[in-house]
C-alpha positions in Angstrom: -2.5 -12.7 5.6 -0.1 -13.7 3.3 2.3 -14.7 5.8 -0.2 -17.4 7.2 -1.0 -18.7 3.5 3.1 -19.5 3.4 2.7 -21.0 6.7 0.1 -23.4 5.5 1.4 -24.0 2.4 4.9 -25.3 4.0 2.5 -27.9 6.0 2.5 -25.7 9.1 -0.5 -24.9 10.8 -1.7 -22.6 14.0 -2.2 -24.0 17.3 -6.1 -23.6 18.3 -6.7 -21.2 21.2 -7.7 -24.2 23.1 -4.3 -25.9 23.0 -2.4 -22.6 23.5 -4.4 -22.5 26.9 -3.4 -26.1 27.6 0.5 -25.6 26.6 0.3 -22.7 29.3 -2.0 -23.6 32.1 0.1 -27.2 32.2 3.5 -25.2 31.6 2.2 -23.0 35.1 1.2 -26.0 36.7 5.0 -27.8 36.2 6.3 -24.5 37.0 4.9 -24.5 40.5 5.7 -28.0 40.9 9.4 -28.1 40.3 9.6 -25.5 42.4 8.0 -27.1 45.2 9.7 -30.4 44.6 13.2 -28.0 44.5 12.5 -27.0 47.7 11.0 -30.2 49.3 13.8 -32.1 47.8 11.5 -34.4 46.1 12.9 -35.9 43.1 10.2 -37.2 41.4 7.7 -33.5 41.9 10.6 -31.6 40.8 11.0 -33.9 37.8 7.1 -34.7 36.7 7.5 -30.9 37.0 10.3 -30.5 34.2 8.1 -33.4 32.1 5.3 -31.4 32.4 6.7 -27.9 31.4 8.3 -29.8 28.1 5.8 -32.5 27.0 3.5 -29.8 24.8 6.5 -29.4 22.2 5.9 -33.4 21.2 2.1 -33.4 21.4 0.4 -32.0 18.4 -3.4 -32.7 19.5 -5.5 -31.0 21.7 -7.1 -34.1 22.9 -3.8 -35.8 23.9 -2.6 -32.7 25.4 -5.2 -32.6 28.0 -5.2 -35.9 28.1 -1.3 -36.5 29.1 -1.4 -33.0 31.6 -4.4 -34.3 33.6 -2.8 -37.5 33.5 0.6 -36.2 34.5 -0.8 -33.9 37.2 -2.5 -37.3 39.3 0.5 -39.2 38.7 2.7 -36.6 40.5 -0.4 -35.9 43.1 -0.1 -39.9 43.9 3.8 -40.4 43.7 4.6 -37.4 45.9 5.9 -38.0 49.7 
């Protein structure tokens, strides 16, 4: 308990559960597509794939995180060959 009172007294705070499902159900999601992308040779899955595994480590709100996945996940569904 003390631990987390040092934590929040340097200015850092938990993620809520909600986000940590977000950061790992969008990391999955760009997992599976770079791979297909990899194997499909299509650049632009296999990248939107990369974006989407790394894009929770700038995004501090739950709201934009969701936000930015879902809108990342269409933008590859519509771009793909």
């Amino acid at each position: 308990m003390d631990e987390l009172k040092n934590l929040q007294s340097m200015g850092l705070t938990l993620p809520s559960p909600a986000y940590l499902f977000g950061a790992i159900l969008f990391g999955i999601i760009g997992f599976a597509a770079y791979r297909y992308g990899k194997k499909a040779s299509d650049i632009v899955t296999k990248w939107g794939g990369i974006v989407l595994m790394l894009y929770p480590y700038a995004i501090s709100e739950t709201w934009q995180l969701y936000a930015a996945g879902f809108g990342l996940c269409i933008g590859i569904y519509i771009l793909r060959r």
